[in-house]
LUMKOL-543791 format. One record per residue: x negated, y, z negated of N, C-alpha, C in turn. Coordinates in steps of 0.001 Angstrom, whole numbers, plus 500000, padded with zeros to 6 digits. Layout:
<pts>
XYZXYZXYZ;...
</pts>
This chain:
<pts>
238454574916721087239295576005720635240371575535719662;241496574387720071242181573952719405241671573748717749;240085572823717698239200572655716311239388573787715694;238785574710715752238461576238714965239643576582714770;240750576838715578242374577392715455242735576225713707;242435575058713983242760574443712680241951574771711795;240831574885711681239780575011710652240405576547710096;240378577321710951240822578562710384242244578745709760;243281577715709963244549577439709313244327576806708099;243518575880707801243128575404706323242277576205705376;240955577111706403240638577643705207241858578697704307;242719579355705810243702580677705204244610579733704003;244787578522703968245938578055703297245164577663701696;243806577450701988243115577133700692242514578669700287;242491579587700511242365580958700137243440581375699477;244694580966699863246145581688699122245939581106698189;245627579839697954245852578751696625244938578992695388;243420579272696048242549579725695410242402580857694790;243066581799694551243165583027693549244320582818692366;245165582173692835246217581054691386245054580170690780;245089579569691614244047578418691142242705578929689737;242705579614690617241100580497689400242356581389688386;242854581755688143243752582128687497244461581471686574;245034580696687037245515579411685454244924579115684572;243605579066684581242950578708683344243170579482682292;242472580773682831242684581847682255244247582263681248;245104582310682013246372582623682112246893581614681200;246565579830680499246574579143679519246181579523679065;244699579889678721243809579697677684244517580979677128;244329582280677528244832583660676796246169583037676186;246832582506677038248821582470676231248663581525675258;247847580359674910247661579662673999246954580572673247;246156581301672788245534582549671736246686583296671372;246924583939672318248757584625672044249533583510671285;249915582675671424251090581671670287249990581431669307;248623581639669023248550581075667997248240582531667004;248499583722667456248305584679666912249336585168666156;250583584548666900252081584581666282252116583893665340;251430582525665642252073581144664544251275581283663344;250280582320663420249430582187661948249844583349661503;250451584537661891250996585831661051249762586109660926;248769586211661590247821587052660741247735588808660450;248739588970661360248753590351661605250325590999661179;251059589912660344252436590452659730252865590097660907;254411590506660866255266589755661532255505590657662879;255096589546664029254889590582664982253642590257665913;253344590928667196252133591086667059251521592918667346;250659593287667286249868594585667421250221594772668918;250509596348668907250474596662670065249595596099671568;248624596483670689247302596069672094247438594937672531;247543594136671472247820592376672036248806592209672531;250365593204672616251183592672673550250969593163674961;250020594302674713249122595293676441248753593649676710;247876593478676213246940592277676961247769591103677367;248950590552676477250168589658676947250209589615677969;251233591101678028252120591796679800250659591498680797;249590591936680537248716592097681597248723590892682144;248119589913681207248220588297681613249165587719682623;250570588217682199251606587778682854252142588681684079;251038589780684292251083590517685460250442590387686158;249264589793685844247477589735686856248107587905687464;248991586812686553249156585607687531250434585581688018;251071586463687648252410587116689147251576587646690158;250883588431689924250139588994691228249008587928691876;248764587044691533247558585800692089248473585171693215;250137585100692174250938584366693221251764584624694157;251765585578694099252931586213695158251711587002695897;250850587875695884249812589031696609249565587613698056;249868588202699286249106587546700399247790587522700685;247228587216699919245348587573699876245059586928701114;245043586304701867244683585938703316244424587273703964;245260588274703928245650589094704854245220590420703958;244641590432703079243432591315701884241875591279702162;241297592145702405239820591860702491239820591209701219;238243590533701665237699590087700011237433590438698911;236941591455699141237021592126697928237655592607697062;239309592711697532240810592877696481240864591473696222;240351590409695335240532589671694984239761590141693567;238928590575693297238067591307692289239044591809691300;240450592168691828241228593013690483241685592063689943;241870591145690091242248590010689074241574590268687988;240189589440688106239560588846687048238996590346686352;239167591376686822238638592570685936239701592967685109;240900593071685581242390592889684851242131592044684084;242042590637684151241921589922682878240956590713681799;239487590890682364238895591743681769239441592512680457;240096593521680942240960594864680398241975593851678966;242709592510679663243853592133678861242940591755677453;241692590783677936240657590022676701240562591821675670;240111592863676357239548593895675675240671594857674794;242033594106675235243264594242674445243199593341672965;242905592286673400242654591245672690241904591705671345;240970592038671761239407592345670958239437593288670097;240276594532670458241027595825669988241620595550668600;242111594344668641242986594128667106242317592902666618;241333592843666875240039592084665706240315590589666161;240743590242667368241031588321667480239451588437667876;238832586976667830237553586328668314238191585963669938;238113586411670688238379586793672070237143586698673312;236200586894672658234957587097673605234786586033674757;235103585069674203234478583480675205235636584010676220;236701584456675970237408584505677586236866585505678720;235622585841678124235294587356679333233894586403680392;234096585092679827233273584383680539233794583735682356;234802583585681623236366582709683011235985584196683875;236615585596683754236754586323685011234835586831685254;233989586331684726232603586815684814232024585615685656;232105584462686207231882583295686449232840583372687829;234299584222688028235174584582688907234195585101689827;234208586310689413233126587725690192231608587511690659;231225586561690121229454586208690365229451585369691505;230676584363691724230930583848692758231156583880693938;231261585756693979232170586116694714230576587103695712;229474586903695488228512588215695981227869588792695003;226674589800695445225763590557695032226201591255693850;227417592141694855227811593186694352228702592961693003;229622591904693359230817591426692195229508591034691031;228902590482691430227993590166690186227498590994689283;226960592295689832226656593206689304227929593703688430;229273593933688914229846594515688545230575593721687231;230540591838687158230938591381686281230046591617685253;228623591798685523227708591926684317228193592823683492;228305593973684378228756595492683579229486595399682967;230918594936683357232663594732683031232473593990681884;231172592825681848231380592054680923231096592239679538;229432593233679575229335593528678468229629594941677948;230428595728678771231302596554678351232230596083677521;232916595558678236234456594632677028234191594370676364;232647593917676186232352592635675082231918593972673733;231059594434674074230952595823673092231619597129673220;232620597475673743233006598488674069233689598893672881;234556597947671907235275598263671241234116598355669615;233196597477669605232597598418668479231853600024668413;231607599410669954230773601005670386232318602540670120;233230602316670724234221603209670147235020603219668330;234499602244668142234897602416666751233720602984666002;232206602660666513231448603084665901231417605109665867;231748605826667459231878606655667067232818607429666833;234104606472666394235203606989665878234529607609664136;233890606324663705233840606374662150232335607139662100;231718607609663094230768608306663269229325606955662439;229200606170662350228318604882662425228521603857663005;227508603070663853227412601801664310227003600902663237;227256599891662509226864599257661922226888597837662418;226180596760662061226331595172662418226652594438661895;227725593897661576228374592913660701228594591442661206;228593590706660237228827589348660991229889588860662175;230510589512661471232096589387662995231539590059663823;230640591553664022230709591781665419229537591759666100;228472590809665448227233590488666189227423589668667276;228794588736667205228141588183668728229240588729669872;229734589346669561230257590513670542229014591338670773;228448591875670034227078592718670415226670592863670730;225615591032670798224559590778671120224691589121671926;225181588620671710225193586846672090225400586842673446;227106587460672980228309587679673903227517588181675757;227527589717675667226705589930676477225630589352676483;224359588803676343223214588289676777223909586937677582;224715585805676756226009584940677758225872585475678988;226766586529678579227371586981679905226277587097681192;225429587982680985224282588101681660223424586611682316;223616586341681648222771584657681533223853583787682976;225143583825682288225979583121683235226323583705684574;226211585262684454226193585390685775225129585751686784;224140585361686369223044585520687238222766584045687529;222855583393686659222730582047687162224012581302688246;224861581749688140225998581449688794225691581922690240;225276583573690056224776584095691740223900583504692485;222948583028691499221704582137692429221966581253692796;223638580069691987223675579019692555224782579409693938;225361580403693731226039580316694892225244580791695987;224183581954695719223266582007696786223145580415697772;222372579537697043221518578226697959222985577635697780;224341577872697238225300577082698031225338577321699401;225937578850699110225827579454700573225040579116701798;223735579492701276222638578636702684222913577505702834;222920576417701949223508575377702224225001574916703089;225600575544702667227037575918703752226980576045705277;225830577225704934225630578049706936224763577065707380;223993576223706380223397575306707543223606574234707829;224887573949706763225583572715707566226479572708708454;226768574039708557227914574518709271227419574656710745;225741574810710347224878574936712151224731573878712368;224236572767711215224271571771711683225282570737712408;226010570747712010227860570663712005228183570898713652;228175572214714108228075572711714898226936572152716116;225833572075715996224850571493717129225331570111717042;225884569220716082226076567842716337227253567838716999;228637568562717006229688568892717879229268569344719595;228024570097719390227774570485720503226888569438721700;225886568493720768225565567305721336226244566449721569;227634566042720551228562565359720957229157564940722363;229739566813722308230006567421723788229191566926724677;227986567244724637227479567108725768226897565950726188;227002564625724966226872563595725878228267562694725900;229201563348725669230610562848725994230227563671727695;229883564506727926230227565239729218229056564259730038;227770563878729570226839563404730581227642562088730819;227899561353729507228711559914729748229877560031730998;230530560893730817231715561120731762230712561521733347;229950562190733393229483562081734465228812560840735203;227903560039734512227341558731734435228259558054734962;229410558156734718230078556614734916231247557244735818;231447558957736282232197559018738041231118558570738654;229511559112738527228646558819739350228548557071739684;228307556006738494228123554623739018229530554289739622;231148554918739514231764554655740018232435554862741132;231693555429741903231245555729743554230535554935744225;229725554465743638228879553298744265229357552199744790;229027551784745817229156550224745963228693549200745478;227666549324744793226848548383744388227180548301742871;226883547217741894227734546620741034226144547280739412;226897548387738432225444548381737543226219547866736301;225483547572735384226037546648734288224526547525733223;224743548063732018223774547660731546224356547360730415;223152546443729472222946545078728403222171546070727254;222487545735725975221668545614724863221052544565724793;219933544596723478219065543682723099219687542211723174;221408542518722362221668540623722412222731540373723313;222396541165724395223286540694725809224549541222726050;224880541750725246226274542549725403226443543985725766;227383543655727476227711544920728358228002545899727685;227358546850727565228023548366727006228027549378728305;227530549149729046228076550168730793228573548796731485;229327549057732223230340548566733261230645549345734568;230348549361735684231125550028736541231953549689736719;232991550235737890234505549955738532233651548367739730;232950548519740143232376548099741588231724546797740835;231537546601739707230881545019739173232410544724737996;233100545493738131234339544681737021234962544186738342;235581544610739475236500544533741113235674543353741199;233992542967741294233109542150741603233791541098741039;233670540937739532234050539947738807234971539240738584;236394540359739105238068540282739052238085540050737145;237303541197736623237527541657735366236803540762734167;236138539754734538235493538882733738234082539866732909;233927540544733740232168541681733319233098542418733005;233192543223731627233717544219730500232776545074729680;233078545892728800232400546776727972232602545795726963;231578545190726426232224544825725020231807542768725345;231841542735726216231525541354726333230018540471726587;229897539621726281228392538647726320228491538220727488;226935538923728174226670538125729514226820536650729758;226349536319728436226167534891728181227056533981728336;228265534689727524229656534306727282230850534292728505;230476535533729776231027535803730405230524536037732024;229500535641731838228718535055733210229297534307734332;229543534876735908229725533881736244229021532683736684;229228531518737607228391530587738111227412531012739309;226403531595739075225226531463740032224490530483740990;223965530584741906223490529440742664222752530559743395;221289529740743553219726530177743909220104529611746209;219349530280746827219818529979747816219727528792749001;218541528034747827218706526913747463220244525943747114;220483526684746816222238525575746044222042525339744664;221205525703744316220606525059742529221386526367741696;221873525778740603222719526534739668221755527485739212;221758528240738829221103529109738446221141529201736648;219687528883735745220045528113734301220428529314733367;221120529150732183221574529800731109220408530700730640;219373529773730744218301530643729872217384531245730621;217734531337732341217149532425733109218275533651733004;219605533832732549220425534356732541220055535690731198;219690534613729733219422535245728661218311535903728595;217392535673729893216097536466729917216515537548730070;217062537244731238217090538842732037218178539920731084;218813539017730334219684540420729586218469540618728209;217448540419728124216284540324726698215622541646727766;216039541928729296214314542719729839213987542133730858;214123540863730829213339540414731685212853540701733544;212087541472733978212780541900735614212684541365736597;213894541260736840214446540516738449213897542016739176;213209541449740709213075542370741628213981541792743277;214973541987743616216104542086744682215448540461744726;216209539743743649216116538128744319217941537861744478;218393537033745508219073536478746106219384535663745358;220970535715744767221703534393744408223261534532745090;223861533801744670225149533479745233226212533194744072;227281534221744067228011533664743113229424533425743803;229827532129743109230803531527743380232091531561742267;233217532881742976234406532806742445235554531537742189;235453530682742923236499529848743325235211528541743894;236061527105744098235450526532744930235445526840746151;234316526719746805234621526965748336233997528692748967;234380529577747141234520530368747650233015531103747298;232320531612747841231047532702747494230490533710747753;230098534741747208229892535908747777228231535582747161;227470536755748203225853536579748192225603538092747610;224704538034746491224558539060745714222586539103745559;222325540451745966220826540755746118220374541288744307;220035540719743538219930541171742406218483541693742140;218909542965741198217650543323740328218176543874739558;216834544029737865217087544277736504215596544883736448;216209545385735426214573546477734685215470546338733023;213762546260732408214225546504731270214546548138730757;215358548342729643215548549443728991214377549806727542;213312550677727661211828550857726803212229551504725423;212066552160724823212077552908723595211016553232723512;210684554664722395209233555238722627208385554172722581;208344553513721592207628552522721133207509551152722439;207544551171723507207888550115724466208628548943724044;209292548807723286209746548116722711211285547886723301;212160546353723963213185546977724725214203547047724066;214989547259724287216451547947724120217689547759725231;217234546694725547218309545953726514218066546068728284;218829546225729137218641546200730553219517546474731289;218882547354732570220109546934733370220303546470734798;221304546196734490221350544963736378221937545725737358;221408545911738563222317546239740129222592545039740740;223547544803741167224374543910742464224235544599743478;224240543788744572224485544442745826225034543238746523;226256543631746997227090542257747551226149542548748970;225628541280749593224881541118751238225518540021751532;226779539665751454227543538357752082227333538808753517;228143540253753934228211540578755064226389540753756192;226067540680755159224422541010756309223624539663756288;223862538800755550223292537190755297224407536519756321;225973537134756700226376536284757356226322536971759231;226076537606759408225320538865760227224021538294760798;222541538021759536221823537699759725221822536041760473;222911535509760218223042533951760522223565533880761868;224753534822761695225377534932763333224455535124764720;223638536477764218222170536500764993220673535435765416;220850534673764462220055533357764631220708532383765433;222216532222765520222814531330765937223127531695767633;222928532935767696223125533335769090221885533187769687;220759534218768845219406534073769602219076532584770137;219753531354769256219296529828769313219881529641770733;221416530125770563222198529556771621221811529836772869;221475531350772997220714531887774335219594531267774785;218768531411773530217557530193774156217451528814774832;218335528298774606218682526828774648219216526761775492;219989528128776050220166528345777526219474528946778507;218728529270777752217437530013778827216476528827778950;216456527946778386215273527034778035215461525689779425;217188525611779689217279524462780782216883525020782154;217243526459782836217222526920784078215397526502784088;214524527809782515213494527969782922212631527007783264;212837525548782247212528524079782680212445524223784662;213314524129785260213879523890786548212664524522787325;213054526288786753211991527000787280210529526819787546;210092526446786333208762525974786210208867524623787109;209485523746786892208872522532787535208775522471789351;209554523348789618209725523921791253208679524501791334;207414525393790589207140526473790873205368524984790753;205466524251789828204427523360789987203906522968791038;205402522105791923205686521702793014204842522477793865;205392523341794135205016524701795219203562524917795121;203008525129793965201528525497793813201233524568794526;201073523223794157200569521663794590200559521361796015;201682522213796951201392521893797975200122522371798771;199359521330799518198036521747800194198310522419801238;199892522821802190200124523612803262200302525130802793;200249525152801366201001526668801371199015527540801665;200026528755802150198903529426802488198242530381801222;197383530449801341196138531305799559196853532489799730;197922533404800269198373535162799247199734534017798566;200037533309799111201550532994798878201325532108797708;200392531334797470199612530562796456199470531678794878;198811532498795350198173533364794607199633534295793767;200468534542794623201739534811794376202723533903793362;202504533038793703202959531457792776202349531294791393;201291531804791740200249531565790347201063532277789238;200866533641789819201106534657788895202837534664788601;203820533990789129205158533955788847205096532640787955;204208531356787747204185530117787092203362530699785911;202399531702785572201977532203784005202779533183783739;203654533655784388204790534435783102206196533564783232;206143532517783873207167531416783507206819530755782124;205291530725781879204959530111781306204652530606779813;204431532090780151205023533439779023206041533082778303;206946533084779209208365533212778975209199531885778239;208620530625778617208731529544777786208258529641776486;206774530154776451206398530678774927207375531277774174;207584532388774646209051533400773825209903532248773178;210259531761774475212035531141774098211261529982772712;210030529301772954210587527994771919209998529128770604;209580530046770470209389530793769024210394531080768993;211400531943769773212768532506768993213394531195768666;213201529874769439214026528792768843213380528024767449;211833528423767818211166527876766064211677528785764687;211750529874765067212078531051763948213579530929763603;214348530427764597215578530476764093215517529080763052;214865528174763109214999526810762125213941526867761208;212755527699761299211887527466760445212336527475758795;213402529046758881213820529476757694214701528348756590;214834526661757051215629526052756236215243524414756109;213767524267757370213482523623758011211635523569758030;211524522765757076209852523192757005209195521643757380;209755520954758557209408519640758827209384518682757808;209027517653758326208073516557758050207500516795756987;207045516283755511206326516357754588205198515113754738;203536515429754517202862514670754859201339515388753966;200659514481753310199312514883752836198191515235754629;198424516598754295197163517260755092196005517944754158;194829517416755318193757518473754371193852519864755337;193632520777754671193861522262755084192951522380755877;191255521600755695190072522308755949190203521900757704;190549520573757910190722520214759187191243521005760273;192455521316759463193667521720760229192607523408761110;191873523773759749190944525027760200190502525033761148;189092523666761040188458523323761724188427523312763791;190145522565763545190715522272764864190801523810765603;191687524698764381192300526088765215190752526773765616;189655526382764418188316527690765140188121527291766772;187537525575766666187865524777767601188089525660769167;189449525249768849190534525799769940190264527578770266;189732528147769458189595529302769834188009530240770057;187316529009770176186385529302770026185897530241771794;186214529495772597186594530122774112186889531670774047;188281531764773577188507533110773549187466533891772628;186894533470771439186033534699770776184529534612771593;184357533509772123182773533777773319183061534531774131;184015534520774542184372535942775944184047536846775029;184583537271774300184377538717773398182951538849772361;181760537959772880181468537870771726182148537905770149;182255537498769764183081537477768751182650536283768035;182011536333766742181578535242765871182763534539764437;182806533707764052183671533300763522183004532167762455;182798532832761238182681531994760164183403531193759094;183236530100758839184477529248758304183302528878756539;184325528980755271183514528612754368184704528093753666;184387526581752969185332526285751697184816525569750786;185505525765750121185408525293748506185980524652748081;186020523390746906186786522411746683187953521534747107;188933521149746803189696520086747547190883521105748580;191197520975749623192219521656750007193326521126751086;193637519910750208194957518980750606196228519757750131;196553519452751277198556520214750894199414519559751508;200488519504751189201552518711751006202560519460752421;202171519203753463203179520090754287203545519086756253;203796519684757262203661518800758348202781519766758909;201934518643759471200807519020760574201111519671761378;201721519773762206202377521083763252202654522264763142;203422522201761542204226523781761188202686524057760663;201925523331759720200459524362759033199815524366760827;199783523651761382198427524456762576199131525371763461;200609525806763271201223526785764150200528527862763296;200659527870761706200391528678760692199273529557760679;198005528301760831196763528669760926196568529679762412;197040529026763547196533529019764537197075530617765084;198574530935764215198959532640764375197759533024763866;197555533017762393196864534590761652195626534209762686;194781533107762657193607532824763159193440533798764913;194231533493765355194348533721766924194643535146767016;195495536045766054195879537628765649194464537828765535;193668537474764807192236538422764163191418538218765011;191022537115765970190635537488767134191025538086768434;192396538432768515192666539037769313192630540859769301;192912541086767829192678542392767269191192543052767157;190302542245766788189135542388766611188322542809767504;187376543980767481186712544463768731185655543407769273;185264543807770213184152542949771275182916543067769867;182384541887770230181190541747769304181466542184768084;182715541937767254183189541608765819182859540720765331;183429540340764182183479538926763265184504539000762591;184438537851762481186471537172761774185952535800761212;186231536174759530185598535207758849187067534610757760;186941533073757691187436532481757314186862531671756176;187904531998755155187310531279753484188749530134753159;188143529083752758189064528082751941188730527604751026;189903528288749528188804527580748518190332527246747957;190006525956746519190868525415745526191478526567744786;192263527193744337192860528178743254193336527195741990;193249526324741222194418526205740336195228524965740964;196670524576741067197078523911741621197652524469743156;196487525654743325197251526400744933195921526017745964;196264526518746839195132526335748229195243527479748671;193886528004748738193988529792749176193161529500751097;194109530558751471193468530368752961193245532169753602;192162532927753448192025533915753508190946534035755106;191538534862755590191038534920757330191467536754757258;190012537103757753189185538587757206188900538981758910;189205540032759375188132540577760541188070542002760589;187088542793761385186784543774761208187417544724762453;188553544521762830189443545407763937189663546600763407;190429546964764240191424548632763711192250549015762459;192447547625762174193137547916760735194300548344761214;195367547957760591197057548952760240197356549607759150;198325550855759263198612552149758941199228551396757297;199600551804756326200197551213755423201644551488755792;202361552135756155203257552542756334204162551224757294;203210550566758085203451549571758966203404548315758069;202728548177757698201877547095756835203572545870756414;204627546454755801205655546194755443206469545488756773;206387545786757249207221545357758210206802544795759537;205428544165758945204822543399760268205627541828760371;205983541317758978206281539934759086208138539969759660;208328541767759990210144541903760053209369540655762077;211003540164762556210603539518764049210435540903764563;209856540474765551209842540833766951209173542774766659;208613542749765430207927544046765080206326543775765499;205633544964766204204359544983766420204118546708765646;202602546572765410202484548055765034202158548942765818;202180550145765500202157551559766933200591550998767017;199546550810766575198367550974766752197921549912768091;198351548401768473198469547895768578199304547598770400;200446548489770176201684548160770990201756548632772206;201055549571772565200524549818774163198896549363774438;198620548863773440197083547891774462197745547065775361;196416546665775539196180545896776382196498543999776040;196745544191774984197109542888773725198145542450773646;198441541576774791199870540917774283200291540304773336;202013540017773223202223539767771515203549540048771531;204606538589770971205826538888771236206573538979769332;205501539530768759205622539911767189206814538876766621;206560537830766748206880536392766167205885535740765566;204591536162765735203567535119765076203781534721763405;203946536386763513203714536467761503205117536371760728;205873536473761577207262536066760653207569534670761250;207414534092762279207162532529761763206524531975760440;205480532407760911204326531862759933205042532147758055;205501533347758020205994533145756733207233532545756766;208085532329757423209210531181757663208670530129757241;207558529541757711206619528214757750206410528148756253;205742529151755518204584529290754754205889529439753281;206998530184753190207726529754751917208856528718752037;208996528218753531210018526630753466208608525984752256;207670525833753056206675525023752137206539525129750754;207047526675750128206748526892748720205499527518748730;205063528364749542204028529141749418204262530867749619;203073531465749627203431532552750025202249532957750898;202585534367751994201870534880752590201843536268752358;200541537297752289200037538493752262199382538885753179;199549540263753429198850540961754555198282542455754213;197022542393753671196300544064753607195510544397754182;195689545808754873194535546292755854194518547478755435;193261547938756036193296549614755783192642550416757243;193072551461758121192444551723759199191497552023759156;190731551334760128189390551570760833188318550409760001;188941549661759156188120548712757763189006547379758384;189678547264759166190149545694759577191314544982758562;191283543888758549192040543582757953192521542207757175;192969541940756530192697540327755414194192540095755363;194211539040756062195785537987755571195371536741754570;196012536855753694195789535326752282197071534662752585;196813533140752486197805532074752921197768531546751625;198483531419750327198429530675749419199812529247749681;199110528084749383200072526784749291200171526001748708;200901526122747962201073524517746771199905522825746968;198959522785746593197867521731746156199147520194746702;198961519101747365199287518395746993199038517217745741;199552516836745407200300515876743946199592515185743928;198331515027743110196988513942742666195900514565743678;195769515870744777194640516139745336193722516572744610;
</pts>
């Protein structure tokens, strides 16, 4: 509102100016004809009536340009000007001066002005321009054509005509030109607006968040900032500054610095998906930050910079630790009584006086002692696996197989249950014998336990590259996808699964990947119901295998 209130104060102030303005020329050019009509006597001493009409007019039509409030005049009372001049030139013309070229200035006025003014300068124009031979002609009762008044006649008007039709057409496509810059003008004010208004929304919205967004152009420099990653930084991350330049010190959770030119990737596009680093404000001091980036596309896929989320997890990494450190501590106290327990309960079996219900009673309290020892040393393996991947030692993988079919071969003859083993090229890895046959001996011992009576659970080991693939296949119930995610979370089993008859203290598989990336590997798990299901063990090749 304020815009337009001004726009409409400049045009009113260049409207008053503009009817003087078009007027002076005029208003010289005539008063210079006037002094020179004096200074040559052509007309005796003096000048002719008519020419002092046309004088006064002159000096009445630019008193009235300057003083008349034309702002506050429709448009069209601006028209008596230049037709007044009109009238003064046809004063002019009356007492024989060469006068004509001035009926061009108020004809060039009026054409400017609309349709209608145009029309009416044509008329005005070549009226004036012949009016006065046409009345002399039937004063003296003949028109005749003489050299002096042919181009009043004939020139004059055809001019006239000429200039103001051409003048209307150009102000026509001025005009359109005007209204459509004026729309244009207008929709770019109005897009303005409205992404000044989305921007302003964008950035209350990221500044509600807890979590820290930053986004990057092509050569690394922050142009979004939230409140929640500048507070992060204690003001180092800005609008306007180089990641590069203004980065802090990273560390992988590992302890390893995190390099410059993994830094310059990720502001090029590059995408981080929620990986874990640690940044360190101070010595001593660090907060744990879950990162991810996506690049920014253009039609053309082509990027256009990126942007990063933080998510401070100091508090749930130190949460997650507190919980390991208790589960350890409990165990380690559950682990001396149950020792005691069990070895009393040996005792007792062993004696040859006890009588067979009280025996039988013993049995069954010494295998869930013996349950229960299981539990405790997994919650105590799982709490160390995660930092703690043993002993490093050249194993061959195929053995380690060999041993677990081995060992389980008992349990899949009860069930019928067949078990095929196949490999392929070298499959030495670099890991400790204990943590890979805990490894093997989970997924291996899961797929026969899942697997229906008279199934199969087949096992492949082949070379990948510098990896060792360990893929163990059976044809059970399969899990839901929905589950699928959160089998390796502890102490998770799936609904399909969790009221059989199948025991399972859902530690197998999140050991096993505890085990399986201390080592530098990774583990996968896809099933689909009622089609069974495939876990892949991939592990780093050992060094010259």
């Amino acid at each position: 509102m304020p815009r337009q209130q001004a726009a409409q104060s400049v045009e009113t102030a260049q409207r008053r100016f503009a009817v003087l303005g078009r007027q002076l020329p005029f208003f010289v050019v005539f008063g210079v004809m006037t002094i020179a009509l004096v200074v040559w006597e052509e007309y005796g001493p003096g000048l002719p009536d008519a020419a002092l009409v046309g004088a006064a007019i002159n000096l009445v039509v630019t008193a009235l340009a300057a003083t008349v409030p034309w702002p506050a005049l429709p448009r069209w009372a601006e028209a008596v000007i230049p037709l007044l001049d009109m009238v003064a030139v046809v004063c002019m013309l009356a007492v024989g001066a060469r006068a004509s070229v001035l009926l061009i200035l108020p004809v060039v006025w009026l054409a400017q002005m609309g349709r209608t003014a145009t029309v009416i300068a044509v008329v005005a124009g070549v009226l004036s321009s012949t009016g006065v031979d046409i009345v002399e002609a039937v004063r003296v009762g003949e028109l005749s054509v003489t050299p002096d008044n042919a181009a009043r006649m004939f020139t004059v008007p055809a001019a006239i005509i000429a200039v103001a039709v051409s003048l209307h057409l150009s102000e026509r496509r001025s005009t359109a030109r005007r209204q459509l810059l004026a729309g244009q003008s207008a929709l770019v004010e109005e897009l303005l607006a409205e992404t000044s208004l989305d921007r302003a929304r964008l950035e209350g919205v990221l500044n509600t968040i807890d979590a820290g967004v930053a986004v990057l152009d092509p050569r690394g420099t922050l142009v979004v900032v939230n409140r929640a990653l500048r507070d992060a930084s204690r003001g180092a991350l800005t609008v306007g500054a180089r990641l590069a330049d203004s980065a802090p010190t990273l560390f992988t959770p590992e302890g390893t610095p995190v390099p410059a030119a993994r830094l310059a990737a990720v502001a090029t596009g590059e995408p981080v998906e929620r990986r874990v680093v640690w940044w360190e404000h101070a010595s001593g001091e660090r907060t744990a930050l879950r990162v991810s980036t996506a690049p920014l596309l253009d039609d053309d896929g082509e990027s256009e910079g990126s942007v990063i989320a933080l998510h401070d997890i100091t508090d749930e990494l130190l949460a997650l630790s507190e919980r390991d450190d208790f589960v350890s501590s409990v165990s380690h106290e559950l682990r001396t009584p149950l020792t005691s327990v069990t070895g009393y309960l040996d005792l007792a079996v062993d004696d040859p006086d006890l009588p067979p219900h009280l025996r039988s009673y013993l049995e069954v309290a010494e295998r869930n002692a013996g349950r229960l020892r299981i539990l405790i040393d997994n919650l105590l393996l799982a709490a160390r696996t995660a930092s703690d991947a043993g002993s490093r030692e050249d194993v061959d993988l195929r053995a380690v197989v060999e041993d677990v079919v081995e060992s389980q071969a008992p349990r899949a003859a009860d069930r019928d249950i067949t078990i095929d083993v196949s490999a392929s090229g070298g499959s030495v890895v670099s890991a400790d014998v204990g943590r890979l046959t805990q490894v093997v001996d989970n997924v291996v011992s899961n797929a026969v336990k899942y697997t229906h009576r008279g199934g199969h659970v087949g096992i492949a080991l082949e070379r990948d590259g510098g990896k060792v693939r360990l893929v163990v296949e059976d044809d059970g119930p399969g899990i839901a996808t929905d589950h699928q995610a959160r089998l390796f979370t502890r102490f998770y089993r799936a609904p399909e699964v969790r009221h059989t008859s199948v025991q399972g203290t859902g530690l197998g598989l999140h050991i096993s990947r505890q085990i399986v990336e201390a080592l530098g590997g990774s583990i996968a798990l896809s099933s689909e119901p009622g089609r069974g299901t495939c876990v892949e063990v991939l592990l780093p090749a050992a060094e010259g295998a």
